[in-house]
Every structure is written in C-alpha cells, then in structure tokens.
OpenMM code with the backbone's topology and positions (N, CA, C; nanometers):
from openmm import Vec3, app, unit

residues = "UNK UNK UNK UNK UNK UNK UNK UNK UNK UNK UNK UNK UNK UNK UNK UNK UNK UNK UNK UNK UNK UNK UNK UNK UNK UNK UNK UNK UNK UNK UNK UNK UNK UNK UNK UNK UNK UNK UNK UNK UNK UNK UNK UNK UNK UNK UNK UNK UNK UNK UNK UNK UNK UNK UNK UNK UNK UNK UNK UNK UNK UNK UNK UNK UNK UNK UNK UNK UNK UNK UNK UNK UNK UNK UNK UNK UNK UNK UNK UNK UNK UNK UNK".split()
positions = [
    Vec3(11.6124, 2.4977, -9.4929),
    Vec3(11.6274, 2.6130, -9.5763),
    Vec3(11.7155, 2.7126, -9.5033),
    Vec3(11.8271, 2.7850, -9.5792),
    Vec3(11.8957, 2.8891, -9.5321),
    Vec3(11.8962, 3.0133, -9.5823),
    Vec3(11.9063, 3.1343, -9.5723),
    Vec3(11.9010, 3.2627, -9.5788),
    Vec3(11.7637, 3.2927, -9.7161),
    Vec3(11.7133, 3.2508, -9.6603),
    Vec3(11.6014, 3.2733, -9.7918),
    Vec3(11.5092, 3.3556, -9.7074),
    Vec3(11.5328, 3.4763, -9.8159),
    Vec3(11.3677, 3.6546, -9.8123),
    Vec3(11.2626, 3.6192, -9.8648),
    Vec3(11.1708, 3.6082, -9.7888),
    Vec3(11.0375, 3.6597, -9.8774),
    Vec3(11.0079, 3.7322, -9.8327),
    Vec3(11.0052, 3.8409, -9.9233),
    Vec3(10.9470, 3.9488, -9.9981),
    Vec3(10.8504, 4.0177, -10.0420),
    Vec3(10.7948, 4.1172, -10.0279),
    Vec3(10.7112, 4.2014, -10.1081),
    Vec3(10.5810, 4.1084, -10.1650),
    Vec3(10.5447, 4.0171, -10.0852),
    Vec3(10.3977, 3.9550, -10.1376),
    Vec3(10.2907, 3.9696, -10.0542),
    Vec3(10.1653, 3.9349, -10.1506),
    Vec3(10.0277, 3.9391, -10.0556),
    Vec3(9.9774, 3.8306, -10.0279),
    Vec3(9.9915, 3.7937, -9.8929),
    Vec3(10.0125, 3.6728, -9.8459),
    Vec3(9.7763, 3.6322, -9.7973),
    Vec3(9.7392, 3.6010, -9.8738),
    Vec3(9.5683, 3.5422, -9.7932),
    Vec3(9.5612, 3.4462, -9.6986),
    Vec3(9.5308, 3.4894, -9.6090),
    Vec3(9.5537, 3.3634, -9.4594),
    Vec3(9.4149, 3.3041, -9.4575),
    Vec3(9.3611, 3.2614, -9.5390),
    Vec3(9.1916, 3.2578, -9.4708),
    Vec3(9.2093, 3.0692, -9.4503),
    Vec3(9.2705, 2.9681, -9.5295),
    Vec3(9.3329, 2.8785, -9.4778),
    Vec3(9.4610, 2.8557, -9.4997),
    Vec3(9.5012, 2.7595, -9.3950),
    Vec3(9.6591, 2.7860, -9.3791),
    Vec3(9.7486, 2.8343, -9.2887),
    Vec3(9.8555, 2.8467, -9.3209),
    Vec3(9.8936, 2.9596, -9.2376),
    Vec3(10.0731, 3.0072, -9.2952),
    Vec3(10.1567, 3.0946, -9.2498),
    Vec3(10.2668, 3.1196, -9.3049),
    Vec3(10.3356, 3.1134, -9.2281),
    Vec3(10.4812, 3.1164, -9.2195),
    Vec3(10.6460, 3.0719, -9.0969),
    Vec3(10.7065, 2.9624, -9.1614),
    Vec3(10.7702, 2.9130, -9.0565),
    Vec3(10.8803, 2.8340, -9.1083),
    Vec3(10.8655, 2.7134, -8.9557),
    Vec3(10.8328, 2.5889, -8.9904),
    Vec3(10.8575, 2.4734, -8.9411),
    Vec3(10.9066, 2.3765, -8.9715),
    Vec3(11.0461, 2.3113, -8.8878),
    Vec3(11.0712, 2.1846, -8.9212),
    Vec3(10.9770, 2.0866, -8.8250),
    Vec3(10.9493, 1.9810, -8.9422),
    Vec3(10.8476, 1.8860, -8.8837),
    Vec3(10.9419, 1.7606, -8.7812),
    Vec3(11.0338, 1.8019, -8.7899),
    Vec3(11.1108, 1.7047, -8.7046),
    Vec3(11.1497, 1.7808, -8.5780),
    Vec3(11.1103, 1.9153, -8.5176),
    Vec3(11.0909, 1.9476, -8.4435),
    Vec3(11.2530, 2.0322, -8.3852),
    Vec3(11.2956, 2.0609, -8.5308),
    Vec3(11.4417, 2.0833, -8.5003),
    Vec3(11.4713, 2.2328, -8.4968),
    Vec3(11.5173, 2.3157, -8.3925),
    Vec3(11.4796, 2.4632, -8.4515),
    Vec3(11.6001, 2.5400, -8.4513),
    Vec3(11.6881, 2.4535, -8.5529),
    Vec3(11.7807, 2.5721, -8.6334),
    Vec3(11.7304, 2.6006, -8.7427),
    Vec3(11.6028, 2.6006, -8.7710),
    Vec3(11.5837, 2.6653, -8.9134),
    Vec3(11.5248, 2.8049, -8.8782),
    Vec3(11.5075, 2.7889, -8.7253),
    Vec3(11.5030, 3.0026, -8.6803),
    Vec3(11.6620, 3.0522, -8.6788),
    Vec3(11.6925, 2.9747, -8.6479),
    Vec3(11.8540, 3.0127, -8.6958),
    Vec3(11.9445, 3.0567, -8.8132),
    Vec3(11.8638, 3.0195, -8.9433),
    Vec3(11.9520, 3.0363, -9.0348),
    Vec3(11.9546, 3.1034, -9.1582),
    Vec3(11.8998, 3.2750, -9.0750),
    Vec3(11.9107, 3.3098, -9.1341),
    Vec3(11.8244, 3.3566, -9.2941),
    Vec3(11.6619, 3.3179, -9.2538),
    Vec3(11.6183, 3.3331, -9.3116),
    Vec3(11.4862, 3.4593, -9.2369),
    Vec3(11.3858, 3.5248, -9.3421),
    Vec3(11.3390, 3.6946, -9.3000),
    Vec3(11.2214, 3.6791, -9.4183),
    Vec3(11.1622, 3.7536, -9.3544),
    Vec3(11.0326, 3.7609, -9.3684),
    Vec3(11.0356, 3.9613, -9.4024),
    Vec3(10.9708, 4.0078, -9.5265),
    Vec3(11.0266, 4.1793, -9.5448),
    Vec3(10.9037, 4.1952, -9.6397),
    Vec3(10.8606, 4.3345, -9.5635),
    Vec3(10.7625, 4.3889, -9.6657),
    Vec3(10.6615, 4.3081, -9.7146),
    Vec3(10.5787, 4.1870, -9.6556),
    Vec3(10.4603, 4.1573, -9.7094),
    Vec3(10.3524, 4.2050, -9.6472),
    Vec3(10.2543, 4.1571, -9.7204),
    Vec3(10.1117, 4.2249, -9.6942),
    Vec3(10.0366, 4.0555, -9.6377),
    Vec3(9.9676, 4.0692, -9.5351),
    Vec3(9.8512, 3.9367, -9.4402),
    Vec3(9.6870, 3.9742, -9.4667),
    Vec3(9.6425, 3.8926, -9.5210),
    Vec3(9.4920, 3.9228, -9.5091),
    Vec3(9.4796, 3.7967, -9.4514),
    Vec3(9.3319, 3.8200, -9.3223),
    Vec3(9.3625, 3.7529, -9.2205),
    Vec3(9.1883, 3.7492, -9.2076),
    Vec3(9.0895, 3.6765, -9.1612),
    Vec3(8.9770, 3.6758, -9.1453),
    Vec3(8.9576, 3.7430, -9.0128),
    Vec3(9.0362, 3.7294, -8.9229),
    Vec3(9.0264, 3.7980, -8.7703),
    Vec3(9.1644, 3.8458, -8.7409),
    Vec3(9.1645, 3.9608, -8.6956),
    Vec3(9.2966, 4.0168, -8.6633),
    Vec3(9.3903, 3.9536, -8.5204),
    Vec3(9.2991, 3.8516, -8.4430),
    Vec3(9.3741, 3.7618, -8.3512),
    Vec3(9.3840, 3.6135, -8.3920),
    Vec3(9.4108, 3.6134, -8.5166),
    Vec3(9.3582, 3.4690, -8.5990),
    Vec3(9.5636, 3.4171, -8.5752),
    Vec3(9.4921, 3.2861, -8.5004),
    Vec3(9.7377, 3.2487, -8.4978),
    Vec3(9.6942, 3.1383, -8.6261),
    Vec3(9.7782, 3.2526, -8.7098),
    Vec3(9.8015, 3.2360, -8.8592),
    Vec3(9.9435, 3.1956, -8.8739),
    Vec3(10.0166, 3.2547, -8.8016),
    Vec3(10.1706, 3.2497, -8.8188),
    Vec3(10.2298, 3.1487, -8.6969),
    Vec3(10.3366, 3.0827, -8.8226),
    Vec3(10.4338, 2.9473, -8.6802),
    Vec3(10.5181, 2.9855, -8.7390),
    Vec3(10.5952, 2.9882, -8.6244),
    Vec3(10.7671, 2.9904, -8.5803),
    Vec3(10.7878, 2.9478, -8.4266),
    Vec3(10.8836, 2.9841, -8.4040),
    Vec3(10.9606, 2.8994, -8.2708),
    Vec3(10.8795, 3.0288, -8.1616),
    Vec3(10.8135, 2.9592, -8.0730),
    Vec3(10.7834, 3.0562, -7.9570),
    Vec3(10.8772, 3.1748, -7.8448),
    Vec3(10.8354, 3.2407, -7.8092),
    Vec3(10.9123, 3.3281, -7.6824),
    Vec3(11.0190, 3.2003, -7.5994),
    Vec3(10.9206, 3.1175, -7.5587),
    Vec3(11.0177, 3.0277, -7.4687),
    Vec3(11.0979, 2.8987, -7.5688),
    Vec3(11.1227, 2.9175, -7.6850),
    Vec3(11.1969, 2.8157, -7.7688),
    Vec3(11.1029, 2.7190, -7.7876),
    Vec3(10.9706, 2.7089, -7.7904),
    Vec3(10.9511, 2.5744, -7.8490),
    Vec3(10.8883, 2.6023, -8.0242),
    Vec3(10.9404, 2.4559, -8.0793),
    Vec3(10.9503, 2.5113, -8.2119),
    Vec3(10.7790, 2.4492, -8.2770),
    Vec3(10.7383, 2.5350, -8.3937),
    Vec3(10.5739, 2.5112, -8.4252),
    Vec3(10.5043, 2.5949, -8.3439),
    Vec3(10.5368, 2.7379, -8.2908),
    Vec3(10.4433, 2.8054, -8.1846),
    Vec3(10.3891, 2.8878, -8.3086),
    Vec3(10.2159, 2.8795, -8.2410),
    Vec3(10.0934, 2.9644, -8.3135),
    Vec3(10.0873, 3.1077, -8.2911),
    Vec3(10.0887, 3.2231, -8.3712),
    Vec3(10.1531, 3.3177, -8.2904),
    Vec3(10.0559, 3.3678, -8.3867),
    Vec3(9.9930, 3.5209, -8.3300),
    Vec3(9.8980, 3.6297, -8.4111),
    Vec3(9.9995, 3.7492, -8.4820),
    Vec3(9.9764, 3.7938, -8.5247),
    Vec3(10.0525, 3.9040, -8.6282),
    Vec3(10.1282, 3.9594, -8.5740),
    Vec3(10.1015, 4.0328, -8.4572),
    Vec3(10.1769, 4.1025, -8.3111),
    Vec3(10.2880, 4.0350, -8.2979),
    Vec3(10.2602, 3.9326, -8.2423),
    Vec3(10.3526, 3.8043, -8.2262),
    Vec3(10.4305, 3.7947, -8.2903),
    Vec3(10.4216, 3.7638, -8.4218),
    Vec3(10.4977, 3.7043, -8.5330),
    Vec3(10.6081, 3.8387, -8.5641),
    Vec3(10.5817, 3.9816, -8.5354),
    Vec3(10.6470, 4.0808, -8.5403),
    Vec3(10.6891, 4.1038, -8.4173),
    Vec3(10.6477, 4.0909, -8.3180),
    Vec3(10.7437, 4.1023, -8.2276),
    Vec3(10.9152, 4.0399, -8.2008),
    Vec3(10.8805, 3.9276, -8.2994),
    Vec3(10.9832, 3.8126, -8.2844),
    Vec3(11.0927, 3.8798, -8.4101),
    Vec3(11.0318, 3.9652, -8.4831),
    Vec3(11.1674, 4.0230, -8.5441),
    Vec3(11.1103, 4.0297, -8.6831),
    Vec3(11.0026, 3.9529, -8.7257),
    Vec3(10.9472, 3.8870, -8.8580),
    Vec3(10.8669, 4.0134, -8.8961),
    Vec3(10.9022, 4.0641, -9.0253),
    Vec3(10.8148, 4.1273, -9.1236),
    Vec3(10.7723, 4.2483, -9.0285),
    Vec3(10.9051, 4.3414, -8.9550),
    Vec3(10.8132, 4.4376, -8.9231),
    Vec3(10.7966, 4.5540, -8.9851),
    Vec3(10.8611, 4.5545, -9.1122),
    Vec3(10.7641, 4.6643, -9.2166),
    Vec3(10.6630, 4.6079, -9.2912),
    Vec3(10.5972, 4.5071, -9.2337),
    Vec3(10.5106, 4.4072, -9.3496),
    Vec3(10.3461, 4.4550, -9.2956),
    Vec3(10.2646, 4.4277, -9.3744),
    Vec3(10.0772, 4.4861, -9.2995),
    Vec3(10.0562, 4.3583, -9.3039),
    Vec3(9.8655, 4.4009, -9.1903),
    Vec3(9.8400, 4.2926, -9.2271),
    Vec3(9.6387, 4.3821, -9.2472),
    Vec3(9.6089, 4.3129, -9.2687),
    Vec3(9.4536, 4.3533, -9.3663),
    Vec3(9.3112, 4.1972, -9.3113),
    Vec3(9.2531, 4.2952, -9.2131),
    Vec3(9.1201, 4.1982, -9.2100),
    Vec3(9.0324, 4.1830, -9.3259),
    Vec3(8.9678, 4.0517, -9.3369),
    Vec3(8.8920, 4.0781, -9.4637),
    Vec3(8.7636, 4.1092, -9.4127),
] * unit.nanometer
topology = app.Topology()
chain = topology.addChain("A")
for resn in residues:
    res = topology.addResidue(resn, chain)
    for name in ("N", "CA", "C"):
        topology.addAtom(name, app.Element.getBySymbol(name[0]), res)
C-alpha cells in the first residue's frame, strides 16, 4: 500500500491491533508514504502494544504502546481512551 490516510476514526483495540505490516517482512511499506491523522484508540490498558510498525532499530512487525506508535511520527494529533 502507498500514500494511504487514515483518518478521523475511532479505532477499539480490545482485540487486534492497528499499523501497517508486511508479512513478508519487507519494510518499505514504512516508506511509502502512508499516515496515520486524527484518530481516536480505545485500549483496555494504556501500556497495551496494540500498535505494529517497524521498530526504533528497523525491525519490521515491532509491538509498540501508544507513546511509541507516536513517537515514531504516527497519529500525533490522534487520542487514545482506556476503557
């Protein structure tokens, strides 16, 4: 997938989880251009690694907590909501 927003939704984490993984372990798809803006996380625990994307040190499929997942650039006008 390339330059694709999501947007403005209310995302329920209670199973599951949200990011972007290729299952072939390939990680230009942090590359290309795709963003994460303005959603809302309801999350059962506020240290719950809900969110995958490519880790701090490049490896791709890293479990990352909300912090995390915004630190990396992702959704940082986005909330997130314990239930």
């Amino acid at each position: 997938m390339k330059n694709v927003t999501v947007a403005g939704n209310d995302v329920v984490l209670v199973h599951g989880w949200n990011g972007a993984v290729d299952p072939r372990e390939n990680i230009g798809i942090y590359h290309a251009g795709n963003t994460f803006t303005g959603n809302t996380y309801t999350v059962q625990d506020v240290q719950a690694l809900v969110f995958r994307l490519m880790s701090s040190t490049g490896k791709a499929d890293a479990w990352l907590t909300f912090e995390q997942w915004q630190a990396q650039g992702n959704d940082v006008d986005g909330s997130r909501i314990q239930l």
